[in-house]
C-alpha positions in Angstrom: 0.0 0.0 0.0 2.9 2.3 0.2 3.1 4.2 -3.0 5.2 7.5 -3.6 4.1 9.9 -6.4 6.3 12.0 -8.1 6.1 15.2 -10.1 7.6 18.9 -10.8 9.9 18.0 -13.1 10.5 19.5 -16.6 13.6 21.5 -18.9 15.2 24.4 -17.3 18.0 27.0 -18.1 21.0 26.2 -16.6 21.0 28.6 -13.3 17.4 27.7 -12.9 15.5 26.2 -10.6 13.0 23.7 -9.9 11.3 22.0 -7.0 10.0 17.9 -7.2 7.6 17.1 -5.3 6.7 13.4 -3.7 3.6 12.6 -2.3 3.3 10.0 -0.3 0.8 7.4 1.0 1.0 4.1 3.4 3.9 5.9 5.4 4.2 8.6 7.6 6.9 11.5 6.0 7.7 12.7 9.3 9.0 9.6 10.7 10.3 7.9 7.8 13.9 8.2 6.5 13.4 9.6 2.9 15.9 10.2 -0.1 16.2 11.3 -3.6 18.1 9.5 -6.0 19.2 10.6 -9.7 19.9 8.5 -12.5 21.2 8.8 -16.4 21.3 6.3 -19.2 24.7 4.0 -19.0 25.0 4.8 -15.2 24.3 3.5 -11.4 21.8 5.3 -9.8 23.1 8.1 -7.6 22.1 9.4 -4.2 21.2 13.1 -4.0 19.6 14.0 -0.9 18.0 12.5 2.0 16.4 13.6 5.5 16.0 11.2 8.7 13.5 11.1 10.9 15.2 13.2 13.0 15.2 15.7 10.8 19.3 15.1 9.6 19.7 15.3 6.3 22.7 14.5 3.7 23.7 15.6 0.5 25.7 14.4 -2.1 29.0 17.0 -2.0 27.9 18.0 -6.3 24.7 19.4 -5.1 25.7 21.1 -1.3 24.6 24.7 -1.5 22.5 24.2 -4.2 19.8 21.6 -3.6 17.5 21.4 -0.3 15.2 18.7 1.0 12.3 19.8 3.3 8.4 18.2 4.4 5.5 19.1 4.8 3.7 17.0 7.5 0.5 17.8 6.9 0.8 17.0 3.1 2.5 13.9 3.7 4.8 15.1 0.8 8.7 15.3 0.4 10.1 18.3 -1.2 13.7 18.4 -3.3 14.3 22.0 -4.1 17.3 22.4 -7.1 18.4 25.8 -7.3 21.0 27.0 -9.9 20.6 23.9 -12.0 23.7 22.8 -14.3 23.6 20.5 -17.3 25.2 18.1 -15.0 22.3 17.7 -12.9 19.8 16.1 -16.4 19.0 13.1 -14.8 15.8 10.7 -13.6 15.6 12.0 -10.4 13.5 9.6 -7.8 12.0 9.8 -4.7 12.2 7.1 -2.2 11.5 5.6 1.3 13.6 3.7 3.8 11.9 0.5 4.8 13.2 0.7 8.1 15.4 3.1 10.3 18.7 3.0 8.8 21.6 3.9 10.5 24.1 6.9 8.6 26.3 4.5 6.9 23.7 3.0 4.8 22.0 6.1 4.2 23.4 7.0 0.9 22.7 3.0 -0.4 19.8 2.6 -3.0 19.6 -0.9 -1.3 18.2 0.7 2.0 15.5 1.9 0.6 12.2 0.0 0.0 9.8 1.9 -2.1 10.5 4.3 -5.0 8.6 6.6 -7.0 8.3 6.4 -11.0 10.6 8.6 -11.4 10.8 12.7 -12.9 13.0 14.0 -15.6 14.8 16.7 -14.5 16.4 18.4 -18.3 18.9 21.4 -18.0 20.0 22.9 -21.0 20.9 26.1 -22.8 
C-alpha cells in the first residue's frame, strides 16, 4: 500500500530552478527516513539528498549549496528543491522511502531503501 508519487519536473535553463515534489501514501513523511536518488542512461543510480526522521539530512558533495530537502507533514509530501541547476544535474531523479530506520552509513545505499517513485525527468540545457 505504500506508494510515492512523483512530479515537478521539466527543462530548465542552466542557473534555474525547480522544485519535485513526492507525495506519499501508506507511510508517515515525518517519521520515515526519505531520499532522492538521480539517474542517467549508462550509469548506477546516484544518491542526492536524503532527510532522517530526525530531521538530519545528507547531501551528495555535487549538489551542497545548491539543492534542499524539506516536508510538509501535513501534506504527507517530500520536497527536493534544485536551485542553480547545471547541465550536470539532467537526470531521472526519484523519490524514495527507507523500509526501516537506517543507520548513517547505509544512508546513501539505494539498497536501503524500499519503495520508490516512478521517477521525474529533470532536463537542464541552454
Amino acid at each position: 500500500q505504500v506508494q510515492l508519487v512523483e512530479s515537478g519536473g521539466g527543462l530548465v535553463r542552466p542557473g534555474g530552478s525547480l522544485q519535485l515534489s513526492c507525495a506519499v501514501s501508506g507511510r508517515t513523511v515525518s517519521s520515515s527516513t526519505m531520499a532522492w536518488f538521480r539517474q542517467t542512461p549508462g550509469k548506477e543510480r546516484e544518491f542526492v539528498a536524503s532527510r532522517r526522521s530526525n530531521g538530519a539530512t545528507y547531501y551528495v558533495d555535487s549538489v551542497k549549496g545548491r539543492f534542499t530537502v524539506s516536508r510538509d507533514n501535513g501534506k504527507n509530501m517530500f520536497y527536493l528543491q534544485m536551485n542553480s541547476l547545471k547541465p550536470e544535474d539532467t537526470a531521472v531523479y526519484y523519490c524514495a522511502v527507507a523500509s526501516g530506520s537506517p543507520i548513517t552509513s547505509t544512508i546513501r545505499l539505494a539498497s536501503t531503501y524500499g519503495y520508490w517513485g516512478q521517477g521525474a525527468q529533470v532536463t537542464v540545457s541552454s
